[in-house]
N, C-alpha and C positions, 0 to 999 in steps of 0.2 A: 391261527391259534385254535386249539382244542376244545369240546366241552367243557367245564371241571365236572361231569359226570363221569368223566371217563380218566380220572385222576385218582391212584389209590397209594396208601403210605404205608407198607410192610414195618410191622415191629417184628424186632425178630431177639429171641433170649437162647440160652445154651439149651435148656431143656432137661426134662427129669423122667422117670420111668410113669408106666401107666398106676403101677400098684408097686406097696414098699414090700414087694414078697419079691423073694431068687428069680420065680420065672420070670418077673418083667421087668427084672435087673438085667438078666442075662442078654435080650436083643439089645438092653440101653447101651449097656455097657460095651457092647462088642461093636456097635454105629460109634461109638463114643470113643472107644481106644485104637478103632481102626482106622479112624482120620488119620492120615499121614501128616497132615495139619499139626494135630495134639501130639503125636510120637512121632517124632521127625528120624525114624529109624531106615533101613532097608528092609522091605517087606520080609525078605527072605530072616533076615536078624529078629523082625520083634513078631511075626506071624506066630509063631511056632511056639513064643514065649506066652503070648494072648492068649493061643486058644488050649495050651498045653498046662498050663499055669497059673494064669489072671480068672480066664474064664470058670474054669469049673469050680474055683474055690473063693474068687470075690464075692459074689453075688451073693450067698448067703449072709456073707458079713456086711454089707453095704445093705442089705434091707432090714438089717435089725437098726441100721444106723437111720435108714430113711422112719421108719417105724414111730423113730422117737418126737419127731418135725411133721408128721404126717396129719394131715386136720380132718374133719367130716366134710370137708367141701375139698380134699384131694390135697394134693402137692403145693405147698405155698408158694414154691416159685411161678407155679401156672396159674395157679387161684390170682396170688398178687400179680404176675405180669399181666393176666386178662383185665383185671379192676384198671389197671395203670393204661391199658387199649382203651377200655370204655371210657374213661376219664380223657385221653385225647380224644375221641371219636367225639364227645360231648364237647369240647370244648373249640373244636373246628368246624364244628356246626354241620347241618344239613345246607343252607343255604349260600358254602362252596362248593358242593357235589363230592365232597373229597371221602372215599370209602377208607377205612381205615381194619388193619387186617392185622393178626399173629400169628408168627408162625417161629417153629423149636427148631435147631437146629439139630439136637438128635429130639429122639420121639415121637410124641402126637402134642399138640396139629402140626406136623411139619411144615419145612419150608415150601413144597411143592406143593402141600396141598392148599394154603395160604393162598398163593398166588395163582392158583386154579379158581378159585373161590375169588379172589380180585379179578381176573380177566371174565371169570361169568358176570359180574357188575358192568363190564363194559372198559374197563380202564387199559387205556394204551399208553398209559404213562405212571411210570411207579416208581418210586421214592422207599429206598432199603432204606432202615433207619436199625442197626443194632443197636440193643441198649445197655453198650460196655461203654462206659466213659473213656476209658483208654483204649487206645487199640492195640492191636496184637496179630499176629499171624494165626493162631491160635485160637482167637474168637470172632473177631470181625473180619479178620481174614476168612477165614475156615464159613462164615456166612456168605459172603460176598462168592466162596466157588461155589455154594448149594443153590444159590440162585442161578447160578450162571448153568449148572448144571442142571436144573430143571427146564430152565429156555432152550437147550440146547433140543428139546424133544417140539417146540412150538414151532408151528408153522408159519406164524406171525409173530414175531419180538418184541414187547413194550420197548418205550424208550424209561430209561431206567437209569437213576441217579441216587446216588449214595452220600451218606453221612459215614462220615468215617471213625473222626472221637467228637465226646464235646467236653472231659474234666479239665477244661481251663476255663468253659465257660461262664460269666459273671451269676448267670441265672442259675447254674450249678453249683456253682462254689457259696453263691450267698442259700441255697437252700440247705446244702449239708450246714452253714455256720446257724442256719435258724432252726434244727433239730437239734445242736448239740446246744444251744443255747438257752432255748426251750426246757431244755433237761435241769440244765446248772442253775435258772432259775429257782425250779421248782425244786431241786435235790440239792444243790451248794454244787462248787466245781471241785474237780479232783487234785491231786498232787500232777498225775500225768493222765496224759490222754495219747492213745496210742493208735494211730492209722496202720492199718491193715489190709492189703491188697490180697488177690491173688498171685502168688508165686506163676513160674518160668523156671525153666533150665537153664542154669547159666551159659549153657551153649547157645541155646536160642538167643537170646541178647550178647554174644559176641558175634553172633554169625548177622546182627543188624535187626534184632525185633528192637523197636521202640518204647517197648510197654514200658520196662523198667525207670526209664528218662521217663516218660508221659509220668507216672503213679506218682516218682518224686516231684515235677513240677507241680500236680495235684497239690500234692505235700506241700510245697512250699508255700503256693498261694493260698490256703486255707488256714496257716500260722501267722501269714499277712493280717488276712481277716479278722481272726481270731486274737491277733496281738500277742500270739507267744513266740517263745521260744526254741529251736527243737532239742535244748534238752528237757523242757515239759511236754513238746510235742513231738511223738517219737514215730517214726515211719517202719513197717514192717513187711514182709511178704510170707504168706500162710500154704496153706493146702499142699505141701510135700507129696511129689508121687516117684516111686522108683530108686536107683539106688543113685544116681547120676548127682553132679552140684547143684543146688537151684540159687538164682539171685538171694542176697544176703541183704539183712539181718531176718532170722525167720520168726515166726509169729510167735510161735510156742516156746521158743528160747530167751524171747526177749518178755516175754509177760513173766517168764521162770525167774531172770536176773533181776528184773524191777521188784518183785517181792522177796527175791534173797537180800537185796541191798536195802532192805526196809522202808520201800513203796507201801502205804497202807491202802492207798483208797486209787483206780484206777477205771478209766473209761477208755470204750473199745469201739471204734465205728470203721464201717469196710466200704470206703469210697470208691471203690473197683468195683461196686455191684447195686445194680441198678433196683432189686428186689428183692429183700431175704430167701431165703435157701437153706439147703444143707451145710454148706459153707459157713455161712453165718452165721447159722440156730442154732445147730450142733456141733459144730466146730469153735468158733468162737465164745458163742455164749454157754455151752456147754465143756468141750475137753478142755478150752484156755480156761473157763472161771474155774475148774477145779485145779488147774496148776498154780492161777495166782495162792488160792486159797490154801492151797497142800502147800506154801511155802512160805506163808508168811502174812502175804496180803488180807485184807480185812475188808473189803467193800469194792467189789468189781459190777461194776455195769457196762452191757451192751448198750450202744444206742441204734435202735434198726436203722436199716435204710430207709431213704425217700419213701420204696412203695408207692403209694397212689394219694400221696400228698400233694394239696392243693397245689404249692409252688412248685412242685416237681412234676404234673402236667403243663400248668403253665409255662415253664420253659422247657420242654420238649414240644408242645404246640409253640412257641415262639420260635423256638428252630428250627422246627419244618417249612413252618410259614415263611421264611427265610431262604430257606432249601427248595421251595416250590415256584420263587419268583419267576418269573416268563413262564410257566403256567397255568395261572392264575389269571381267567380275567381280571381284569384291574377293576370294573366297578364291582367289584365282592364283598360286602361291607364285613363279613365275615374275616376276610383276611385285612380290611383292612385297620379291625381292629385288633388285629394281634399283631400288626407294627408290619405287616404285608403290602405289597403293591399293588 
């Protein structure tokens, strides 16, 4: 058995541009839509559309959108996923050796350069850990080749182990019910409460991505928790791109129909994402609150995600510590109090 110096644990998140201006849209964008991963097209079919189409005229509009989400400390998906690294890094202690790393799958710090920065500590052993609750071809998948393609140029290969999902897990499920619960304390509960995913193509889920199944067992066992119902708890899928079907009911149609049917009071949380974003802040809590409101609805609140909430390190250092077992000395008191061997 190994050091645990030589043990490192990759977080790894989708990633965001460096500045909410066009030009540092335009590389995001184009690493970002050129995964064959995300557009499961024929080069030949969506190349020509990308760079002919998408490219020269997104990019303006997506950074007046990032613009709005944008803080003095940068991109809150990188600001909060870094706070959410340092928060496991502290809570796995120095005295397992266990180096703890971030790294985007598009942008900066990339995945490559993560795990350059991991291997100069020494680690011959490393633990991907994406932090999408579900999985997907499309995002943990899509992680899982960028690793693989960085090693590909190493002359020496860690040994290397992966987390694949964890939204069934009890420590996940009991922290999103202690946020929304949290809320309803303090504010009263809603008429409905409405989970919201990230969308898929419907092709992709008949062609065998899992997400879709995964989001609604999320669903399910959160209405457990929660003791409702799912006609108070309602499941959706968000962020529409292109012209193609995406998995149904969508996000923005069904916040539209719950305030034409005279829904007055409504809560929104995105259990598919592991740290607010664009997705979240501006999509959600922005274009959805103004459709409840443009139709009827009277009091829509977002509830953020986990972030860098205490029980939301907690059990992702309890997962890993799980995920790390046979490398980890055994006398580590460090893992042996986070339920490790």
């Amino acid at each position: 058995m190994t050091s645990p110096s030589q043990i490192g644990v990759l977080l790894c998140n989708l990633g965001t541009p460096d500045a909410p201006t066009a030009a540092a849209l335009r590389p995001y964008l184009r690493e970002f839509l050129g995964d064959p991963r995300v557009v499961e097209l024929r080069r030949w079919q969506w190349l020509p559309v990308l760079y002919g189409f998408i490219l020269p005229f997104r990019p303006k509009k997506s950074a007046k959108l990032y613009e709005t989400v944008w803080t003095d400390q940068g991109s809150p998906l990188l600001v909060l996923s870094q706070k959410l690294t340092d928060g496991v890094a502290r809570a796995l202690g120095t005295e397992a050796g266990i180096r703890v790393g971030l790294g985007m799958r598009y942008g900066n710090p990339s995945i490559g350069s993560a795990l350059e920065a991991l291997k100069a500590e020494g680690c011959s052993r490393i633990l991907v850990v994406p932090l999408y609750p579900q999985y997907s071809a499309t995002t943990a998948g899509s992680t899982f080749d960028a690793v693989w393609q960085e090693l590909l140029t190493w002359r020496v290969v860690p040994e290397i182990r992966t987390v694949r999902e964890y939204g069934t897990e009890d420590g996940y499920l009991d922290a999103l019910v202690a946020s929304i619960r949290e809320r309803w304390n303090s504010e009263g509960e809603p008429e409905r409460l409405l989970l919201s995913f990230h969308g898929i193509p419907k092709r992709y889920y008949d062609h065998g991505d899992p997400y879709p199944d995964q989001c609604r067992e999320t669903a399910r066992l959160l209405r457990e928790k929660l003791g409702m119902t799912e006609e108070r708890c309602l499941t959706s899928f968000q962020s529409v791109f292109g012209r193609e079907e995406w998995v149904k009911p969508a996000t923005d149609a069904t916040v539209e129909q719950l305030a034409r049917n005279g829904v007055k009071t409504l809560d929104v949380i995105c259990p598919g994402f592991s740290v607010d974003c664009l997705e979240t802040l501006e999509e959600i809590d922005g274009q959805n609150r103004e459709i409840f409101l443009e139709h009827g609805g009277e009091r829509f609140r977002y509830i953020p995600c986990l972030n860098d909430r205490e029980d939301h390190v907690r059990m992702l250092t309890e997962l890993i510590a799980r995920s790390l077992q046979g490398w980890v000395l055994p006398e580590s008191a460090a893992m042996r109090s986070l339920g490790g061997s």
